[in-house]
Backbone as JSON Lines, residues from 0, in Angstrom:
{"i":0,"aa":"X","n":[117.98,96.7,116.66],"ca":[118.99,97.38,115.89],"c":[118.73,97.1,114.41]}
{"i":1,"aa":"X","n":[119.23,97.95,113.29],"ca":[118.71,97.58,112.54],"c":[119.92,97.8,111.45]}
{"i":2,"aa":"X","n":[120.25,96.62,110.55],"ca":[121.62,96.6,110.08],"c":[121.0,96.8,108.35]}
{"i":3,"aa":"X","n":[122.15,97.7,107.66],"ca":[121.87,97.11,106.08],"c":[123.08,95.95,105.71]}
{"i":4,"aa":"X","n":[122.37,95.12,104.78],"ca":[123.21,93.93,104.37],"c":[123.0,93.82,102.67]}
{"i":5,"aa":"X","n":[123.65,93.51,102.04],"ca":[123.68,93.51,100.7],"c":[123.3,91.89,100.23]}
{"i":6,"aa":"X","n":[122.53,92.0,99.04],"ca":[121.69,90.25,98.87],"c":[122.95,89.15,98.93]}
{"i":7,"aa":"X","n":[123.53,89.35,97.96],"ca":[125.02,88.94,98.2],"c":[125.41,88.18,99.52]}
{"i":8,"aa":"X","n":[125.1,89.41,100.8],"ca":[125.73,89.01,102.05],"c":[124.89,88.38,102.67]}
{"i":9,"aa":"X","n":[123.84,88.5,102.55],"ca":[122.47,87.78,102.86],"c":[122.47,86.69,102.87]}
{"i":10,"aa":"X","n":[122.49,86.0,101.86],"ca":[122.79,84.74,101.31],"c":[124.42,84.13,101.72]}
{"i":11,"aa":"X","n":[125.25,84.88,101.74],"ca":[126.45,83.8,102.45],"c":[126.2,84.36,103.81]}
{"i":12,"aa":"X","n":[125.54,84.85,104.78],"ca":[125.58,84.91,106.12],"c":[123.89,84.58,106.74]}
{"i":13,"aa":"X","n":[123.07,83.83,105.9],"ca":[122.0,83.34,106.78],"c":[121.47,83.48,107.66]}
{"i":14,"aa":"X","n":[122.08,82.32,107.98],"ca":[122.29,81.25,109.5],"c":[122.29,82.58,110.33]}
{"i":15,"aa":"X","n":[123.42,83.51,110.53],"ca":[123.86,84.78,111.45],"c":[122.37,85.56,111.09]}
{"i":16,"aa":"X","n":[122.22,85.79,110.09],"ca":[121.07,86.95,109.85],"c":[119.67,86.63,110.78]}
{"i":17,"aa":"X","n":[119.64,85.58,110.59],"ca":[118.05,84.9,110.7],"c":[118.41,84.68,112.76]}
{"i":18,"aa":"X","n":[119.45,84.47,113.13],"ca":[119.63,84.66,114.8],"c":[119.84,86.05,115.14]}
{"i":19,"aa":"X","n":[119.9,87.24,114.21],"ca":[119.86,88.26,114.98],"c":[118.19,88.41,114.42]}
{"i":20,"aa":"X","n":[117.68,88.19,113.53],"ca":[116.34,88.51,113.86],"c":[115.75,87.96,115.02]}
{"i":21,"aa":"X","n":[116.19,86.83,114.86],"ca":[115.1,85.75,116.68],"c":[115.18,87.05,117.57]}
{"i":22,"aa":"X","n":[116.61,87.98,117.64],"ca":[116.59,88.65,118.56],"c":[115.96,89.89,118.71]}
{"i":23,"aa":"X","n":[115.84,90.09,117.32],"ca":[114.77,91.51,117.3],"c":[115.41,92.24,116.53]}
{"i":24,"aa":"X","n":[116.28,92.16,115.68],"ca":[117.09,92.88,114.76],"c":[116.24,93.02,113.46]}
{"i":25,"aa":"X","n":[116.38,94.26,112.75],"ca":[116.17,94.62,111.39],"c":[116.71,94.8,110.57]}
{"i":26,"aa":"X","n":[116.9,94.03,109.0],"ca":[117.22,94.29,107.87],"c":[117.09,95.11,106.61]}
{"i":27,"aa":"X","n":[117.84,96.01,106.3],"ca":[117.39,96.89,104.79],"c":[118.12,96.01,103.99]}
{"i":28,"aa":"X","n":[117.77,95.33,103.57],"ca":[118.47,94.33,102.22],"c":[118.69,95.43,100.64]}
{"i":29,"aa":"X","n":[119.9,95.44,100.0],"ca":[120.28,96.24,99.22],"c":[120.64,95.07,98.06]}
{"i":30,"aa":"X","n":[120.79,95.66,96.72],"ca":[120.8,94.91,95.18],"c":[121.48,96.19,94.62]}
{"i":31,"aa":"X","n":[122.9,96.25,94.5],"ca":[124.17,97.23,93.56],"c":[124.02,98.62,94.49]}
{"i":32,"aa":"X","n":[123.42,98.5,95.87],"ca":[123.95,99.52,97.01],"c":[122.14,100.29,96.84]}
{"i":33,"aa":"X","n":[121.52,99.42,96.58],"ca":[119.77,100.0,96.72],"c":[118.57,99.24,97.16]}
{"i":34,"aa":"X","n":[118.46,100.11,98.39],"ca":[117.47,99.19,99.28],"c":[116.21,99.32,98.36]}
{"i":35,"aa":"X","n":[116.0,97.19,98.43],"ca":[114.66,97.06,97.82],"c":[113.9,95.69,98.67]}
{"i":36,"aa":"X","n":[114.45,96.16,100.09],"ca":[113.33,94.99,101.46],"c":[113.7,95.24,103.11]}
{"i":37,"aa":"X","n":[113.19,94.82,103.11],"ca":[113.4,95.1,104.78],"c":[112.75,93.97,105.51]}
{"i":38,"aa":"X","n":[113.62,93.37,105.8],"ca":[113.53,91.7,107.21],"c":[113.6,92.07,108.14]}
{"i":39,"aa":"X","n":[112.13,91.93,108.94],"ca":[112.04,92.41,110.4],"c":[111.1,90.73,111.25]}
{"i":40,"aa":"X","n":[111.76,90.68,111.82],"ca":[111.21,89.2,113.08],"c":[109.57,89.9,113.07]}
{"i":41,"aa":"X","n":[108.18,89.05,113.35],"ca":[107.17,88.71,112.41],"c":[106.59,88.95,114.23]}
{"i":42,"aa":"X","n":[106.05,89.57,114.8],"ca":[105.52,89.73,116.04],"c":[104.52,89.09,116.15]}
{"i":43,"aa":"X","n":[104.44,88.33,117.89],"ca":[103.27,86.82,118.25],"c":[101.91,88.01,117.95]}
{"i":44,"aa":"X","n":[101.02,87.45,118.22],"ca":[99.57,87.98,118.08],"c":[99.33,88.36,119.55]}
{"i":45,"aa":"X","n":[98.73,89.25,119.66],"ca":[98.45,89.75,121.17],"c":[97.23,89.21,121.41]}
{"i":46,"aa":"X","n":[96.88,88.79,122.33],"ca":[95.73,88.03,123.11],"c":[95.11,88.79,124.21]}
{"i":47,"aa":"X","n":[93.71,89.25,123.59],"ca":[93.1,90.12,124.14],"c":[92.08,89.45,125.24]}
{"i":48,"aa":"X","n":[91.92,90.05,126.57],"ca":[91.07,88.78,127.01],"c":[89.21,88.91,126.61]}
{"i":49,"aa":"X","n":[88.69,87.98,127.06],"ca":[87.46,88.38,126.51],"c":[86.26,89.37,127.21]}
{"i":50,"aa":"X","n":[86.47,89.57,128.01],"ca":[86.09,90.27,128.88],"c":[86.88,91.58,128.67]}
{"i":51,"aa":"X","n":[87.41,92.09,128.18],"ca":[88.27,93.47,127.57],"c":[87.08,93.47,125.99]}
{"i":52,"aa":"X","n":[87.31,92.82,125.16],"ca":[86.36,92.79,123.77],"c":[84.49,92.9,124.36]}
{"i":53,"aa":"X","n":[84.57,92.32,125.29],"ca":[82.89,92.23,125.19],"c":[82.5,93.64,126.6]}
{"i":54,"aa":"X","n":[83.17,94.4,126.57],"ca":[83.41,95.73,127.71],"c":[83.4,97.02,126.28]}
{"i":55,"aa":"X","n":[84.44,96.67,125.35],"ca":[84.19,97.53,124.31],"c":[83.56,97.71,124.01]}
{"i":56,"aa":"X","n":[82.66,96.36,123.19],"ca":[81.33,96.48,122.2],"c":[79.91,96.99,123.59]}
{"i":57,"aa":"X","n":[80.13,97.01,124.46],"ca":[78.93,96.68,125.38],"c":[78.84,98.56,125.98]}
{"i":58,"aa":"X","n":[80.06,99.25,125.49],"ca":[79.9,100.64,126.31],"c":[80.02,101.3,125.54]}
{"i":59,"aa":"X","n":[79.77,101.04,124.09],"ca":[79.37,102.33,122.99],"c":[77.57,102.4,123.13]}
{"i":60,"aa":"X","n":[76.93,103.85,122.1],"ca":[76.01,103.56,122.04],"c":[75.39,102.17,121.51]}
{"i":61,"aa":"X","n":[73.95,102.61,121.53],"ca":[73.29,101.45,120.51],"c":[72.97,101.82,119.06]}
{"i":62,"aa":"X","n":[73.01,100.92,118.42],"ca":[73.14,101.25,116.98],"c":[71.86,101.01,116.22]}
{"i":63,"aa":"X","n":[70.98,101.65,115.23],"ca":[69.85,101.67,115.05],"c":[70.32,101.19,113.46]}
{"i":64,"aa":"X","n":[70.17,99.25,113.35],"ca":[70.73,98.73,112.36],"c":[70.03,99.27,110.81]}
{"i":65,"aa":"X","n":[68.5,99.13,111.0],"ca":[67.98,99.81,109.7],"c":[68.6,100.68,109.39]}
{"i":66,"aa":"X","n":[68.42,101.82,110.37],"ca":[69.0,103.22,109.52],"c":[70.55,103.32,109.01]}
{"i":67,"aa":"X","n":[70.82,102.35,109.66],"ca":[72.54,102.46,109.47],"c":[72.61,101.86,108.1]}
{"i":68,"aa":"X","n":[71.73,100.57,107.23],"ca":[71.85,99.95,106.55],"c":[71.05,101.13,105.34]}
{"i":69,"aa":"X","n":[70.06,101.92,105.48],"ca":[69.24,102.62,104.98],"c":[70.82,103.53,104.19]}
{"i":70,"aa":"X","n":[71.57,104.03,105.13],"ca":[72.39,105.22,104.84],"c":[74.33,104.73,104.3]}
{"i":71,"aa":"X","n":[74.51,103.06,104.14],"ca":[75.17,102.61,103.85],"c":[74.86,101.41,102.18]}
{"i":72,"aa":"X","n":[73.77,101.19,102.2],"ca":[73.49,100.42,101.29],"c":[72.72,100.96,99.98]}
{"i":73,"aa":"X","n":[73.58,100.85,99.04],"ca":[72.84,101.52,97.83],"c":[71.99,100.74,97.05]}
{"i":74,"aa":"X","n":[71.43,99.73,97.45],"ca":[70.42,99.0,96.53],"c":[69.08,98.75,97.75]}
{"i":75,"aa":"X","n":[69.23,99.97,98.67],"ca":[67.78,100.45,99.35],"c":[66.97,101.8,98.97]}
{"i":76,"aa":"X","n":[68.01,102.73,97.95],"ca":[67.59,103.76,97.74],"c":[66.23,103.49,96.48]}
């Protein structure tokens, strides 16, 4: 859910603000009724396994590094 709160209220309601983020709640933080932030809870890192990453790189083509470096690098021309 995602609430607007004014800096003002921010600051005397914390403690409350910062437990509805744990929960997944979002903030538009406002300064004289004008949003200038938005507090949103900071998402874990997803954990890819390795065997998913080394399936990716392993089922594209193959890459022909010279030429790739030939047609990306300007101090070969």
């Amino acid at each position: 859910m995602q609430h607007e709160i004014s800096q003002e209220n921010l600051q005397k309601h914390l403690v409350e603000a910062l437990r509805k983020l744990e929960r997944g709640d979002t903030f538009i933080v406002t300064r004289k009724g004008i949003p200038f932030a938005e507090l949103r809870p900071v998402r874990p890192a997803t954990f890819v396994p390795t065997a998913t990453v080394l399936a990716a790189y392993t089922s594209g083509p193959p890459i022909d590094a010279t030429r790739l470096r030939s047609k990306t690098d300007p101090t070969l021309e």
